[in-house]
Every structure is written in C-alpha cells, then in structure tokens.
C-alpha positions in Angstrom: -1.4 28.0 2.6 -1.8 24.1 3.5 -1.5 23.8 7.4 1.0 21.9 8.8 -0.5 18.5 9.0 -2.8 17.5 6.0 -4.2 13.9 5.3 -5.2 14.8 1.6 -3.0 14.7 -1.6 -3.6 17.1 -4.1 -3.1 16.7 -7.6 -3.9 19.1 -11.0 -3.5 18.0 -14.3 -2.6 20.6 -17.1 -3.5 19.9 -20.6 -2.3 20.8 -23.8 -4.6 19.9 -26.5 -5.9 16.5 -25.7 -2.2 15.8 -24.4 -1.0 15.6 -20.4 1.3 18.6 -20.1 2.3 18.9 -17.0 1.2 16.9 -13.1 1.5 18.9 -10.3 1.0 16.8 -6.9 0.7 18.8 -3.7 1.7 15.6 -1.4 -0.1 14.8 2.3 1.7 16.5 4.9 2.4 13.5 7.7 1.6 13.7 11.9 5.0 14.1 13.4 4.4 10.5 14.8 7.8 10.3 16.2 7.8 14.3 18.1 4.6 13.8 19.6 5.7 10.4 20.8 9.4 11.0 21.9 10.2 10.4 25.4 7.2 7.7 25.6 7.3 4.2 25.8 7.3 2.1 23.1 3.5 0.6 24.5 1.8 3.9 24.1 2.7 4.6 20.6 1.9 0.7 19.3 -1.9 1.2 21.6 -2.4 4.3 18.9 -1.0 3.1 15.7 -4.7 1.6 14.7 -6.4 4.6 15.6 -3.7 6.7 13.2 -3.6 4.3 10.0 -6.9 2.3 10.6 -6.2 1.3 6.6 -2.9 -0.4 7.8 -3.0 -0.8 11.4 -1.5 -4.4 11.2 0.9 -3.5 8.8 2.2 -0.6 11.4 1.9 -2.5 14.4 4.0 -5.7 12.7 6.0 -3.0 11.2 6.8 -1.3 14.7 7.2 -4.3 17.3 9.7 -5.9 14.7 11.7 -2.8 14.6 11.4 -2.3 18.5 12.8 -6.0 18.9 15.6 -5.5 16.6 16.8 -2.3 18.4 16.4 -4.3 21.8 18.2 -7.6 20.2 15.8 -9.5 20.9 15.4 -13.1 18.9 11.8 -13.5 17.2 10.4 -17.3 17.4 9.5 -19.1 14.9 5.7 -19.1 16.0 5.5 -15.6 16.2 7.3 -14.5 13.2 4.5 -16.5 11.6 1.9 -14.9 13.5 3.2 -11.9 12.0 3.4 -12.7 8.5 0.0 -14.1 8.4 -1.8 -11.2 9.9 0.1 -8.4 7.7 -1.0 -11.1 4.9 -4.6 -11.4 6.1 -4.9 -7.5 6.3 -3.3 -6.9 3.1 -6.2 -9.6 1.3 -9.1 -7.9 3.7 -7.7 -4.2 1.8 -7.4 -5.2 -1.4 -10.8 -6.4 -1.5 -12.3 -3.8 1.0 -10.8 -1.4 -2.6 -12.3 -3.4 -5.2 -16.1 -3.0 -3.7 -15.3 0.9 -2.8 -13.5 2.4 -5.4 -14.5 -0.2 -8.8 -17.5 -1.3 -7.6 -18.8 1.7 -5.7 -20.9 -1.0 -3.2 -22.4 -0.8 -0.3 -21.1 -3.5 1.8 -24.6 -3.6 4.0 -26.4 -5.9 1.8 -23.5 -8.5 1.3 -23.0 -10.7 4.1 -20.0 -12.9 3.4 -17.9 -9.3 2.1 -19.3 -7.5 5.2 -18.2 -10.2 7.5 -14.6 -10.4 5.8 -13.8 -6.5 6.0 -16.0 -5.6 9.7 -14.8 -8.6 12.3 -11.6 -7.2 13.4 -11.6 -10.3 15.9 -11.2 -12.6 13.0 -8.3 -10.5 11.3 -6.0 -9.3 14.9 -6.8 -12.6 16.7 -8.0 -13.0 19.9 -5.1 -12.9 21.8 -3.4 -10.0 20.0 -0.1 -10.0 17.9 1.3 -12.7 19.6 -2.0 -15.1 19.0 -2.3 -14.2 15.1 -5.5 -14.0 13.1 -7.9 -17.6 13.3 -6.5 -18.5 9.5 -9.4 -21.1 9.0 -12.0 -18.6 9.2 -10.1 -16.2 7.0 -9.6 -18.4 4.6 -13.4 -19.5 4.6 -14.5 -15.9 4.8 -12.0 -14.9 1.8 -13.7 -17.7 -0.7 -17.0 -16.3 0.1 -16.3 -12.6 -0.8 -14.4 -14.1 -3.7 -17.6 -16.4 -4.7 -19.8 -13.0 -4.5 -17.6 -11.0 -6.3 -17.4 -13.4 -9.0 -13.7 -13.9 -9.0 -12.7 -17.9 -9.8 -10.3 -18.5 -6.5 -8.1 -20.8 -8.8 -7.2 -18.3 -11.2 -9.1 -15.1 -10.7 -10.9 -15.7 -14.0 -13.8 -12.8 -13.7 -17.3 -14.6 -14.4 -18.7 -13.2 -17.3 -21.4 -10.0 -17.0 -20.1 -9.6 -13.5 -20.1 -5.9 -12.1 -16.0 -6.4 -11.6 -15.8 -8.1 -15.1 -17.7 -4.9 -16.8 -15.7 -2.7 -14.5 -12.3 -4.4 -16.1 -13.9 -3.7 -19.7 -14.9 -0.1 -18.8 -11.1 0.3 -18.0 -9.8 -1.3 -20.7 -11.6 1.3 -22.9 -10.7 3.9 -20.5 -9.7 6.9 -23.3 -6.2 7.8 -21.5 -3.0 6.4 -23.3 -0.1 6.4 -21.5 3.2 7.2 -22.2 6.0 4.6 -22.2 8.7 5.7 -19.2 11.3 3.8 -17.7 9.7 2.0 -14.3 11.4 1.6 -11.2 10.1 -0.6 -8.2 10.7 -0.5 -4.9 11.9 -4.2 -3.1 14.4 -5.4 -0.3 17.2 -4.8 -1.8 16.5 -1.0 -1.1 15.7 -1.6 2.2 19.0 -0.5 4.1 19.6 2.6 2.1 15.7 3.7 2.4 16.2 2.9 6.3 19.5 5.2 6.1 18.3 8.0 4.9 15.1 7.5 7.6 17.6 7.9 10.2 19.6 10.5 8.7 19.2 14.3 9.5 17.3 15.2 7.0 13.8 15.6 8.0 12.3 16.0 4.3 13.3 12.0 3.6 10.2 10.5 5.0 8.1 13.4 3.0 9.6 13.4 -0.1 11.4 10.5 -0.7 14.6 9.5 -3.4 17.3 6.8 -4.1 19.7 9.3 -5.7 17.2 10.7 -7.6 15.5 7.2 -8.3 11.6 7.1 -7.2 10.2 3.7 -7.8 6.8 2.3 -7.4 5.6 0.2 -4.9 2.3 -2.1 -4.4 0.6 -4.9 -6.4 1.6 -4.0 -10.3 4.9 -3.3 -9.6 5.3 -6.4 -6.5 3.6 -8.2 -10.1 6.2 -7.3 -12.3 9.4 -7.6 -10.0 8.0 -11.3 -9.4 6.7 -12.1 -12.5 9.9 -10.1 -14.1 7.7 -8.7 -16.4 8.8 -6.5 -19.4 7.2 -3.0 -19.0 4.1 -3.2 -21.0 0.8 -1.0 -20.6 0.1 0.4 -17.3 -3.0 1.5 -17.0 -6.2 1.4 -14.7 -6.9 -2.4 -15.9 -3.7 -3.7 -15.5 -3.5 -2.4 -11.9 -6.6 -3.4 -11.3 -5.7 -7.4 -13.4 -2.6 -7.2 -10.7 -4.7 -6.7 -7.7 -6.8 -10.1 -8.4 -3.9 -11.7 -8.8 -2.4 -10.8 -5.8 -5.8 -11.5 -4.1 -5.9 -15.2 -5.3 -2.2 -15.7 -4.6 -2.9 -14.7 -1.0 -5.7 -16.7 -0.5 -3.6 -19.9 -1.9 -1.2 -19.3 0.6 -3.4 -19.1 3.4 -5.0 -22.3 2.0 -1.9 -23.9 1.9 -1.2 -24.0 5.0 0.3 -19.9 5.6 4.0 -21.5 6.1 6.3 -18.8 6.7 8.9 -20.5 4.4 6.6 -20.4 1.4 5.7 -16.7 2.1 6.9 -14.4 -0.6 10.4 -13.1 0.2 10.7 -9.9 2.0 7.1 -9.9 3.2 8.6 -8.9 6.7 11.9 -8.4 7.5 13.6 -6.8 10.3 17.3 -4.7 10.9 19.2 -4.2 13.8 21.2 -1.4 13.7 23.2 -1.2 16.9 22.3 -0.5 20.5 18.9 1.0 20.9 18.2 1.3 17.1 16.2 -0.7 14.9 13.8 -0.6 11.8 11.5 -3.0 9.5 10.0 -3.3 6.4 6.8 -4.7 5.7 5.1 -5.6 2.5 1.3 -4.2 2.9 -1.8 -3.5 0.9 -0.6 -0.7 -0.9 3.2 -1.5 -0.9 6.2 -1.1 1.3 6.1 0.2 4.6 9.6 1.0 6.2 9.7 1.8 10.3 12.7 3.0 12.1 13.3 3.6 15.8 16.0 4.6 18.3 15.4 3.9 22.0 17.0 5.6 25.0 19.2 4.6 27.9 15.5 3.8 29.6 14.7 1.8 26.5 11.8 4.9 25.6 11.4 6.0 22.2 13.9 8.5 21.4 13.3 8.9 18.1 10.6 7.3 15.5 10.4 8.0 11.8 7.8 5.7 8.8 8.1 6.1 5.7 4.5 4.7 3.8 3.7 3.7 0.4 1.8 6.7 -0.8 4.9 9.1 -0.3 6.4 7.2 -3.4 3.4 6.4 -5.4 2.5 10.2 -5.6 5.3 11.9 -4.6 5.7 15.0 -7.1 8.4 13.2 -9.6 6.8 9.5 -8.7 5.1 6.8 -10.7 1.7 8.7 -10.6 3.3 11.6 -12.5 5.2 9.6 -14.7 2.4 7.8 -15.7 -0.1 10.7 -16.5 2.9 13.2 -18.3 2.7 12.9 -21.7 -0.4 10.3 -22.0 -3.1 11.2 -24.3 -7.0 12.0 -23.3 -9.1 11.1 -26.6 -12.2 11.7 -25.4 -12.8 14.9 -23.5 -16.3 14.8 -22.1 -14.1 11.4 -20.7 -11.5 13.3 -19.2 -11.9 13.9 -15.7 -13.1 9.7 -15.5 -9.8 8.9 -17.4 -7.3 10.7 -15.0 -9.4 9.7 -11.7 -9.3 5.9 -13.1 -5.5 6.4 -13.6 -5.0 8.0 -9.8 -7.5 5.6 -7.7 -5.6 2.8 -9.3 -2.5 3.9 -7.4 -4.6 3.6 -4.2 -3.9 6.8 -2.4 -4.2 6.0 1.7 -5.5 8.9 2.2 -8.2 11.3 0.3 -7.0 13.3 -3.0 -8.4 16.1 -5.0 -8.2 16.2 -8.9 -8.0 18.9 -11.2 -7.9 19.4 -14.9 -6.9 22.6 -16.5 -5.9 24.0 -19.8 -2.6 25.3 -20.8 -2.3 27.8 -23.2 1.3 26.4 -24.0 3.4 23.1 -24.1 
C-alpha cells in the first residue's frame, strides 16, 4: 500500500510480443496544500510554495498572488503584470534547459560556467526586489545566449551544430526503436480554463488528482503548446519531436526576452487571472512543463479558506493521459532496446517529480 502522500509516479509497461499491451500508471499522490494551509494567511502559504515545488516555484507564486488578487478584486498594473510574465517566462527558459543538460545530456553542470550561472543565481531569475521587482531581463538574456552558445544550439533558429552531444542525442532518438501508435491528441489551452477551474472548486476531491473534461484528457507542455500554435497536423510523436519542440520553445523565449519582454507580444494565455465572486479567485499559468491552474477562496478575515492546484503532470500521466496513449499499441523492435525506448518516451513528458518504470511480459493480448 502507497502512503498517503507520494512524490513518485509509477508506471509498468506490459508487452505482448514486441507490441505495448497494456500502461498501467500508479499517479503521485499530492500534499494536501490547501488542508494544511486553511485558516492561514495567504503570506504564509506564498513564503512556502518554493520550498514545495522548487522546479516551479515562480510559476506557483505568479500562479497564487494572481489568483489571491482576483478573489480580493484587486486591479493588476501594468508594470507588474509584466514583471510577472517575464519571470514565469525566465523560469520556464532556466527549466527547459536545466532538462536538456540532466535528462539528454546526462551533464554535470560543475564544469560549465555560463549553464551553471543560468540555472544556480536565483537572484538573477526572482529579482532583487521580489515579485513585484521582476527578474534583471538583461542579464537573463545574456546568460541564456551563453548556455545556448555551449550547448551548441544556433539562437536564431535552434539549428543543432553538427557532432554536438545534443545533436547526437536528437539522432539517438530519432532511431529510438519504439513506434508509436497514431491516436487522436487533445491539448490543453485557455479556452479550458473556466471549466478546469470549475471542477477545482467543486466537491469532488479526486479532480485535482485525476483530472477529466468529460472524459477528455489532453496534453499539456511544449509539443502540444507547439502544435496548438503552430496548428500542426498530428504527425509522429516521439522522444525527438518532444525534444525538437523544446528548442524551439527555448529560442522563441529567448527572442522574446531579446525583444524587449513586452507583455503585449507575449504568447496568449501565458498568465491569466479569474475572479469569481467575493473572496474567490484562480489563475492559470503557462510553465515549464505546461499549464498550471490555482484556485482560492478567502474568508470573511480575507485567510485562506480553501486552496486547491491542479499541475501539469496530473494530465501528462494521469492513468488514461497522453503518456498512456502514446506507449499503447506502439511497437518495441529491438528488445535488448526496450527499457531505453520506453524511458526515452516517459522522460520526454518531463515528469515533475521522480518515476519508476517497469516492463513485463503478458502471456495474452
């Protein structure tokens, strides 16, 4: 028996033949964030949020303070709704990079200067003065082209320099022995924002575990942000072509924040913001790995009353999610391959949090 709070997804893979049978996904169990808060004010919780998703911590904190001001009515400036969108964009480029040395590249950041500087000065991505102050852009910007110069990545294009480690990584996956099988896609955007923040506030306490929209679970994060803007026809999905959509979204990044980060050329959605009435609020914020939704109710005395999230990961691998739908029915050629081919096709998801994998072989289809 799993106990009650588990930061770990679990996932085993049943095989018939060389052919994906059956995915079974054992999801993280979440901190009940919003129990062990309730009654507190809304300071305490924001003070902790890094300290519980250090991955995400800007995300959260943008995420929480914007749904706190919509509950409270309060009007945003200009300046800091700015702030805001450049430091959930600034974290969301330090992420995506901080994955491609980890889980592609397998480096040790220690003996690279300009990639250790980008991912380990926390003063350059919060900002000296906090959320209100923003992240120092100009020294982003100059600290992003330098991880992108060692990593080999062209910042104009994201053209891989050829015989780079990420450039043989991308070939490795391209040859990755898994084929997938074709399935209808779904991805998660805006425009399922109110009904996602609905069901967050509804009374059923499963909906931030294992989430649905009437029995639709899309796919959040850079592929499928790739192919909503890109309104892409659904092509292959594997390892590589998560991995092409993360450089992408990397260079795009970096070209806004060389541009000048204006709010009004940010890509839609990025951070948005509902009030729902008196005392209750909730935001959505576009993050490393995808959407992140937060909702909040306030009391009388304007202390949390009731606080629910809902992250990225619990769509990405919930049990009938894009993970699953992507590994049923594909077909492992090689099998002294086949462990590498199914952990390729689940780190390219990103998990948040740690997984185990396991292959075993049915007797039956």
């Amino acid at each position: 028996m799993r106990p009650a709070v588990c930061n770990r997804i679990d996932i085993t893979v049943s095989l018939v033949g060389d052919t994906v049978a059956a995915v079974g996904i054992l999801p993280r169990v979440k901190l009940p964030v919003g129990r062990l808060f309730a009654g507190k004010p809304a300071v305490s919780l924001l003070n902790v949020l890094p300290r519980l998703f250090p991955l995400c911590a800007a995300a959260h904190q943008v995420a929480f303070l914007s749904a706190i001001e919509a509950a409270r009515g309060q009007e945003v400036s200009t300046m800091t709704r700015a702030h805001c969108t450049t430091q959930v964009v600034v974290e969301r480029l330090t992420e995506l990079i901080r994955g491609l040395i980890i889980e592609h590249l397998a480096l040790d950041i220690s003996g690279s200067a300009a990639i250790r500087a980008l991912i380990k000065d926390n003063s350059v991505l919060v900002g000296r003065e906090g959320y209100q102050s923003g992240p120092d852009r100009c020294a982003v910007t100059a600290r992003v082209a330098a991880a992108l110069a060692e990593l080999r990545i062209s910042d104009d294009d994201g053209t891989l320099m050829p015989g780079s480690a990420l450039a043989l990584r991308m070939a490795a996956l391209d040859g990755v022995v898994l084929e997938p099988k074709l399935t209808q896609q779904s991805f998660l955007s805006a425009a399922d924002d109110c009904e996602i923040i609905e069901r967050l506030l509804g009374r059923n306490a499963r909906s931030g575990n294992c989430p649905d929209l009437e029995g639709r679970i899309p796919e959040t994060g850079p592929w499928a942000r790739q192919m909503l803007r890109d309104r892409l026809s659904l092509g292959r999905s594997g390892p590589a072509e998560r991995l092409k959509a993360r450089i992408a979204e990397i260079v795009q990044l970096h070209t806004w924040l060389k541009a000048g980060a204006h709010p009004e050329t940010a890509e839609e959605g990025i951070v948005k913001s509902y009030s729902l009435g008196r005392g209750c609020g909730a935001a959505a914020v576009e993050c490393a790995r995808g959407r992140l939704y937060h909702a909040v109710e306030l009391d009388r005395y304007g202390q949390i009353a009731r606080f629910e999230y809902l992250a990225p990961t619990e769509w990405n691998f919930h049990k009938r999610g894009p993970l699953a739908r992507s590994l049923q029915g594909a077909v492992l050629r090689a099998r002294q391959h086949q462990e590498g081919a199914v952990r390729a096709m689940i780190a390219s998801f990103d998990p948040c949090v740690a997984f185990t994998q396991k292959i075993v072989e049915s007797g039956h289809a």
